[in-house]
N, C-alpha and C positions, 0 to 999 in steps of 0.2 A: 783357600780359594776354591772355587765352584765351577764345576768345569758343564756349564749348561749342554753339549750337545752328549755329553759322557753318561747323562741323568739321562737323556734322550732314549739313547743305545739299551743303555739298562733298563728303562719302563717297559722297553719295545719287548725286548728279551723278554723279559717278564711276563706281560700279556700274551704274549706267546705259548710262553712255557703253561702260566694257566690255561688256556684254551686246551691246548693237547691234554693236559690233565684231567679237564673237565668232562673233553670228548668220552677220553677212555674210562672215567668214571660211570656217565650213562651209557654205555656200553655194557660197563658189568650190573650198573641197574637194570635195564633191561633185560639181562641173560639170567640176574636173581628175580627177576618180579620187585624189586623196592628199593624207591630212591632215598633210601636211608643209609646206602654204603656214601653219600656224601661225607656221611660226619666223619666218616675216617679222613676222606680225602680231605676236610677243613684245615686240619691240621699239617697236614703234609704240602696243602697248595702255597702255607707261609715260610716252611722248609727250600721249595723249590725257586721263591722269591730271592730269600735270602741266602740261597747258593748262586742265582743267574746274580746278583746285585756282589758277592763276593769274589766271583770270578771273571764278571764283565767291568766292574767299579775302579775308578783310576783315584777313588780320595782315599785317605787316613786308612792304611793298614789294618793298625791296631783295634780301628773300629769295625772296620769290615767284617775283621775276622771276632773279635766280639758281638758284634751282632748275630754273625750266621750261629755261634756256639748257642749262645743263647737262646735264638731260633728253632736248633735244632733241637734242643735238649726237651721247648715247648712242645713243638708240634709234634715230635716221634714219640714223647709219652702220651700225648693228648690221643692220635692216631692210634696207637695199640690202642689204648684204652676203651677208646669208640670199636674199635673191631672186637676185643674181648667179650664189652658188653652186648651188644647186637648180632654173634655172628649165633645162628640158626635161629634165628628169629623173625617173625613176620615185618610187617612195615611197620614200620613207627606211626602210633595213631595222631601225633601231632602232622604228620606230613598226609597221612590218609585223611584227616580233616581238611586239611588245605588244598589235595585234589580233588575233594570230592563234591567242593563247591564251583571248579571248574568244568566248562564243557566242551567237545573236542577227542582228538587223538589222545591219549594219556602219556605218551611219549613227548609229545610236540608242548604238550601243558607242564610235564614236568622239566623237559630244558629253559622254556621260557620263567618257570617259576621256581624254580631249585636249582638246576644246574649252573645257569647264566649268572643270576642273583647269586649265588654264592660267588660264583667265580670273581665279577665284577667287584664284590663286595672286599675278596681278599687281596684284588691288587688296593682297591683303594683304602682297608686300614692296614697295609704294608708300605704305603709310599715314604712312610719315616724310613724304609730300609733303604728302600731306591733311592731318597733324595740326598744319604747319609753316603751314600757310596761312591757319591760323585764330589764332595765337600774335602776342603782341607783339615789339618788338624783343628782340635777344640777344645775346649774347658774343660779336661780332666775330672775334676770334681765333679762336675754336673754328671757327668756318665756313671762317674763310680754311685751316686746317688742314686740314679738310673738303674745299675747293677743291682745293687739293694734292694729299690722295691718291687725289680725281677723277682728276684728270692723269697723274698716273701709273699708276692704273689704265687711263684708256684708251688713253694711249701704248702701252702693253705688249699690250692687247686688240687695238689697231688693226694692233702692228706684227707681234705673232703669226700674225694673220691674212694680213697681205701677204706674209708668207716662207712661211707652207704655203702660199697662192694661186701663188707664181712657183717656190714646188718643185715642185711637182704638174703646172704649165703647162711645167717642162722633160724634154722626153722624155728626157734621159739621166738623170733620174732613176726613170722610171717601176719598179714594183714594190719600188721600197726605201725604208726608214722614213725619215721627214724627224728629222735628228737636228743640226738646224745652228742657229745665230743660241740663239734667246730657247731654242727646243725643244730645245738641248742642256744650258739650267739647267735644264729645269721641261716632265713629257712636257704640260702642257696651261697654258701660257704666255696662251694666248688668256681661258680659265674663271679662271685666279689675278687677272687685268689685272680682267675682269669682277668677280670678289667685290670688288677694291679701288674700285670704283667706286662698289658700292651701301653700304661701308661711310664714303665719303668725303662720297657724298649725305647719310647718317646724319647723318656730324656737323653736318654744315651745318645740317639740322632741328632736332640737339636741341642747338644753341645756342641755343634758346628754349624754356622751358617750357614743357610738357611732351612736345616729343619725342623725348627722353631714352626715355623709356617704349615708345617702338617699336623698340627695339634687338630684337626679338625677327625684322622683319624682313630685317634686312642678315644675321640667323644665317639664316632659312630660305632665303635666297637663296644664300647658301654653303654649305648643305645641298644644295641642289638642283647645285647647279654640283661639287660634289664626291662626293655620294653616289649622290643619285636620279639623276637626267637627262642629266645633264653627264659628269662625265670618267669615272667607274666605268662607265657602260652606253658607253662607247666605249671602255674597255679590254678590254668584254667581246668587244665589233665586231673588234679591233685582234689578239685572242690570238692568234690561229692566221697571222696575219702573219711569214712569213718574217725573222727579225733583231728581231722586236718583244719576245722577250724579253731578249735581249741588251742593246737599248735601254733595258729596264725597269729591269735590273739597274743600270747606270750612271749613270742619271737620274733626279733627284726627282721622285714622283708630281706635287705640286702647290705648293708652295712653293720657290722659284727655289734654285736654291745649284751651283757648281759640280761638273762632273760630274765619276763615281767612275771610277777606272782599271777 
């Protein structure tokens, strides 16, 4: 059963808790000079989701607290990971292109364009948590199926990550495309890992009434990892790279498949 004002409580919470999050995020962008410490907070903003939704949520237990595990296990390695990679580093020239077609305060441009936008973004492909957290029991199966292509979505996220992190770290690779391991089936192995994750958290959700009905989330979050933010605005970074068309040629944009002679 579905306890509609209980879904309420918990969105509320939530939006909440992102807000203060976000605040304090630009805050330390500001005190760094670059709104690129977001990418840490991305991951932690769906962490702080799926704890207000696990300890404000009156549905299914078992799910609550499956959900927030899982949650957490995403976002807190997703969060180091972005802090590891960025921290003494300038701004990110994907978000330095994006301010720099704005004009105005640069603080007031980047809440309205970064901060806000993110924020808004991670209640609304989070609402599978909030909606799950107010639902009664559900299909078992469909969750543990759900579990599953968690799993393997973050296997793939995690191990994408750790072979560009030890290419990159060995100088005789320096100036040439990483085209080895997972990034020989798929140029963005890390973003394909990631969409299998929020569609695996899906299901877990909508094996209970009604969150079936947030499937519009795991699409905008495959949206963004595909089109907006994610792997098109780092092909556009990637063009002018030495061998990076060659790379394109032989490799799937984004879903894994052996590569082409």
């Amino acid at each position: 059963m579905f306890d509609g004002s209980n879904f309420l409580a918990v969105t509320g919470f939530s939006l909440l808790a992102i807000v203060l999050l976000m605040v304090a995020t630009a805050v330390e962008g500001h005190r760094q000079g670059r709104v690129s410490v977001v990418d840490t907070t991305w991951g932690l903003g769906f962490v702080v989701v799926a704890a207000v939704a696990a300890l404000a949520g009156d549905g299914a237990g078992w799910r609550r607290l499956a959900l927030f595990v899982i949650v957490a296990v995403w976002g807190l390695r997703l969060a180091w990971h972005m802090h590891q990679r960025n921290r003494g580093k300038g701004e990110d020239p994907r978000y330095a292109a994006m301010l720099e077609k704005e004009t105005g305060n640069p603080t007031l441009v980047a809440i309205r364009k970064v901060y806000g936008i993110q924020g808004l973004s991670v209640w609304f492909v989070s609402l599978p948590i909030q909606v799950s957290a107010a639902a009664g029991g559900g299909v078992v199966v469909v969750a543990v199926v759900g579990l599953a292509l968690w799993l393997l979505g973050v296997s793939l996220e995690s191990l994408g990550d750790k072979q560009l992190k030890d290419f990159k770290a060995d100088p005789a690779t320096k100036g040439t495309v990483m085209d080895r391991g997972l990034w020989s089936w798929t140029r963005h192995p890390n973003y394909f890992g990631d969409s299998c994750v929020w569609w695996g958290t899906w299901l877990v959700a909508a094996s209970a009434w009604p969150g079936v009905l947030t499937i519009l989330s795991p699409v905008a979050m495959t949206y963004f990892l595909v089109f907006a933010t994610g792997a098109r605005l780092l092909e556009k970074h990637m063009a002018e790279r030495p061998g990076y068309a060659e790379y394109q040629q032989r490799t799937s944009y984004f879903l894994p498949r052996p590569p082409r002679r």
